[in-house]
C-alpha positions in Angstrom: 71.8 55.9 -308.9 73.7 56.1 -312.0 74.2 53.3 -314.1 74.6 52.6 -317.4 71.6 50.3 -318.9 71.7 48.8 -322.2 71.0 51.5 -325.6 67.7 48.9 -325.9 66.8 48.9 -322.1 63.0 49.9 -322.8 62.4 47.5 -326.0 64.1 44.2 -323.5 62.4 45.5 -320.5 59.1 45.8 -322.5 59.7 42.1 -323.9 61.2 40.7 -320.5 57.8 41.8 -318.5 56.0 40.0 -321.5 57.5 36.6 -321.7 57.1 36.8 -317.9 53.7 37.3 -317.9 53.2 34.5 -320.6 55.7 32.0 -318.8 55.8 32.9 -315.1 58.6 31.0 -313.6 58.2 27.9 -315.4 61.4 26.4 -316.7 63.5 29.2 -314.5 66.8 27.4 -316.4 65.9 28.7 -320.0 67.4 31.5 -321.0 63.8 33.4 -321.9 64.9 36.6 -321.1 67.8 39.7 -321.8 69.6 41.6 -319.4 68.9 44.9 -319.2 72.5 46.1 -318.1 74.7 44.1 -320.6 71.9 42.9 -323.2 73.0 39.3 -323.2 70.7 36.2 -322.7 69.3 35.2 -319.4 67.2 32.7 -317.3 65.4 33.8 -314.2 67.7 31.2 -311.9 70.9 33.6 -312.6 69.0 37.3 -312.1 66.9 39.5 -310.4 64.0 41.3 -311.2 60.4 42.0 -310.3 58.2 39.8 -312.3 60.9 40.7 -315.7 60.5 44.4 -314.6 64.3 45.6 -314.5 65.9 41.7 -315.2 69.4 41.8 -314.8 72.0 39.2 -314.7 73.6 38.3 -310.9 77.0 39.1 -312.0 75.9 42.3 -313.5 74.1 43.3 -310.4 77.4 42.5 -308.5 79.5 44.4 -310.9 77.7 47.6 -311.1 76.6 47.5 -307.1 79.3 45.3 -305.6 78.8 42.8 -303.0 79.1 45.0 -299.9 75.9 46.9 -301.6 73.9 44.4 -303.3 70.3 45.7 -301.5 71.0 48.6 -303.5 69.7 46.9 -306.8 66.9 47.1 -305.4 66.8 50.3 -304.9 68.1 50.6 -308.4 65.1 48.8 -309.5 62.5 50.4 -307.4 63.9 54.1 -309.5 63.0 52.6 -313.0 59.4 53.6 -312.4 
């Protein structure tokens, strides 16, 4: 699939899987982490990921996927290895 990360995706990604390994899911609301799509600040209770791997905002998954194909993030996701 084709879409456009952020310029900084492996730097955030990098520092998204680390804070997750220090933190866990502890204080989901804090806004700990960075999209990897748009770059902005964001919690784990408004994204998806897999453990930080690949973090990306809701509304960013459902803009670049759409509703009718949200399981495809996961496919997505499962291509950044």
């Amino acid at each position: 699939m084709d879409i456009e990360v952020h310029k900084d995706y492996e730097q955030i990604d990098r520092e998204n899987i680390e804070v997750f390994e220090k933190t866990g899911l502890k204080r989901p609301e804090e806004d700990r982490f960075r999209c990897v799509i748009c770059g902005e600040p964001a919690c784990i209770d408004n994204s998806i990921s897999h453990r930080g791997h690949g973090l990306i905002h809701a509304w960013c998954a459902n803009k670049a996927f759409s509703y009718e194909n949200g399981l495809d993030v996961f496919k997505w996701m499962a291509e950044l290895d």
